[in-house]
C-alpha positions in Angstrom: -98.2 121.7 -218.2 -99.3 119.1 -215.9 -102.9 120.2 -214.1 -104.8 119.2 -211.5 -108.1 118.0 -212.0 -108.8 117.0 -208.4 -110.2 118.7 -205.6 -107.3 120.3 -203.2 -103.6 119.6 -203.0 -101.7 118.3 -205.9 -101.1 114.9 -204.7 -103.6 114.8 -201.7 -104.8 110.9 -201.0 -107.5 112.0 -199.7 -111.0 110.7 -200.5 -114.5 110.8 -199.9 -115.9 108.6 -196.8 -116.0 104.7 -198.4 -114.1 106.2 -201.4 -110.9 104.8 -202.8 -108.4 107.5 -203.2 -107.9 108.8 -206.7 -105.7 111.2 -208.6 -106.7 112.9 -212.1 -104.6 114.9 -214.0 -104.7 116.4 -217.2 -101.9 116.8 -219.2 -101.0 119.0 -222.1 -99.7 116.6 -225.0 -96.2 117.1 -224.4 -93.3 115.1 -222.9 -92.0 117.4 -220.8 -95.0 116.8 -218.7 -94.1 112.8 -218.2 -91.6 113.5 -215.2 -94.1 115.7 -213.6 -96.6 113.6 -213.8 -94.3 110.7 -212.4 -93.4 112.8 -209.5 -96.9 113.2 -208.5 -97.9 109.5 -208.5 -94.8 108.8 -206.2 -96.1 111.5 -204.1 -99.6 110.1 -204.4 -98.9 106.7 -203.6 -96.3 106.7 -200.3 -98.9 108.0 -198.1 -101.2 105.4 -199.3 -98.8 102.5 -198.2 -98.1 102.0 -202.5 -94.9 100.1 -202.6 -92.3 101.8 -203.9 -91.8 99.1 -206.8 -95.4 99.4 -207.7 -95.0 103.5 -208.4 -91.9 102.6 -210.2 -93.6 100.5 -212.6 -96.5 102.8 -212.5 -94.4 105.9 -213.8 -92.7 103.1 -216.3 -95.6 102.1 -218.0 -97.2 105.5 -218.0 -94.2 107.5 -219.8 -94.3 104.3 -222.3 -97.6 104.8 -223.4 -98.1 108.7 -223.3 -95.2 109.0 -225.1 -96.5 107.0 -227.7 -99.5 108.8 -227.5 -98.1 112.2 -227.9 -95.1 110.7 -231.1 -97.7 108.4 -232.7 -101.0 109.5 -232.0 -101.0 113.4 -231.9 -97.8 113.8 -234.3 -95.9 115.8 -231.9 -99.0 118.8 -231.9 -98.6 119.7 -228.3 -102.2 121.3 -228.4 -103.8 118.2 -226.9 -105.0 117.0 -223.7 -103.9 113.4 -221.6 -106.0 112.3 -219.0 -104.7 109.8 -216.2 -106.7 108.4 -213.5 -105.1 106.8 -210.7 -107.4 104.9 -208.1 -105.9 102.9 -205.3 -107.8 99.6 -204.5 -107.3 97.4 -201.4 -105.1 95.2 -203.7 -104.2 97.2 -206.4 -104.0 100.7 -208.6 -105.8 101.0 -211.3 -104.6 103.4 -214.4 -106.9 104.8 -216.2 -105.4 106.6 -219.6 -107.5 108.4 -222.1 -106.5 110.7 -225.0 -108.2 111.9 -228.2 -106.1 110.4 -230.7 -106.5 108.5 -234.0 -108.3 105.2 -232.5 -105.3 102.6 -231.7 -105.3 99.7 -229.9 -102.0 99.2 -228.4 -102.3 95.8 -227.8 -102.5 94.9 -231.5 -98.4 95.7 -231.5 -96.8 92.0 -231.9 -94.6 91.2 -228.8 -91.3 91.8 -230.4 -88.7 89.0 -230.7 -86.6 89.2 -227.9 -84.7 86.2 -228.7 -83.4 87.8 -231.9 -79.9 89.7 -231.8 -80.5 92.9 -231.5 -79.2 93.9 -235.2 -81.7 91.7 -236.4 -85.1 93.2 -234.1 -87.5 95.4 -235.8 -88.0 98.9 -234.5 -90.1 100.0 -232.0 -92.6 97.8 -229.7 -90.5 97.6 -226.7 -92.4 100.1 -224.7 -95.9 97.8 -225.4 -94.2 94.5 -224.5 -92.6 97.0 -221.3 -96.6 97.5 -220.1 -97.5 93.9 -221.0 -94.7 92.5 -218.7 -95.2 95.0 -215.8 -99.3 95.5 -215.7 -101.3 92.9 -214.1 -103.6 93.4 -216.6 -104.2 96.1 -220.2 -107.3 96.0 -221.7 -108.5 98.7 -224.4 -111.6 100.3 -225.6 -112.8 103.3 -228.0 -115.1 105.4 -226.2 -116.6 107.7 -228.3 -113.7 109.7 -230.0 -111.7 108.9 -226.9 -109.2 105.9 -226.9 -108.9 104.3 -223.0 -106.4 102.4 -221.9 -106.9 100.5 -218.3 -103.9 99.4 -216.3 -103.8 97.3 -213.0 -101.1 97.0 -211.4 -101.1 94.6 -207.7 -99.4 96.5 -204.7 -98.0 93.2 -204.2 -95.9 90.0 -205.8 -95.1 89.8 -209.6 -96.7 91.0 -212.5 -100.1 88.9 -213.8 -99.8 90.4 -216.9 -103.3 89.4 -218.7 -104.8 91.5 -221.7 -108.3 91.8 -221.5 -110.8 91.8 -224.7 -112.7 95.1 -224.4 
């Protein structure tokens, strides 16, 4: 289940005077809740003028790492909680992910070799090098017993992609 943690309609833009506009949700770990979730952003994000390529990598990087999250980090055990936090800047959205999972930064996953033939590549860490290429930046920190991953994507041009050291 996908719930709404803002004030009024699911995928209102709305914000406070001054405010940039924001949506929260909460999900329940499980991945059933990934296409919801995408759905809101896109509906989110149109009236705010969010290019459709931007939502689209958005919902991209987003299912990468909350699936990961919910296979790696919660084992499957739906009984967990997701938050996402969406916040449109003049320039940019910021992503804001943050689960209770086993610490892990995701940015200590080696970029795979994508030169190698494809017999020859080691499982997984597609989905990481995905966010790297798209995000404009991905920087990690453990708050707490929280892990928090921050995305930013621009509205505009092609990916910066820069990790930051948190």
């Amino acid at each position: 289940m996908v719930a709404n943690t803002a004030a009024g309609p699911a995928a209102s833009p709305s914000a406070p005077a001054g405010e940039p506009p924001v949506l929260r949700r909460q999900l329940a770990s499980v991945q059933a809740n990934i296409p919801l979730l995408c759905e809101d952003i896109e509906r989110w994000g149109e009236p705010l003028g969010v290019p459709p390529a931007t939502l689209q990598a958005l919902s991209l990087m987003l299912d990468e790492l909350i699936t990961n999250t919910i296979i790696h980090g919660f084992q499957g055990d739906p009984g967990h909680a997701i938050d996402v936090v969406l916040t449109r800047h003049a320039d940019e959205v910021e992503v804001v992910l943050r689960d209770t999972a086993p610490a892990f930064d995701p940015r200590s996953i080696a970029p795979p070799d994508t030169t190698a033939d494809v017999a020859q590549r080691d499982i997984g860490g597609l989905g990481i090098h995905l966010v790297r290429r798209l995000s404009d930046s991905f920087s990690y920190r453990r708050d707490g017993d929280a892990n928090e991953v921050t995305l930013r994507k621009a509205l505009n041009g092609p990916p910066r992609a820069r990790e930051s050291a948190s």
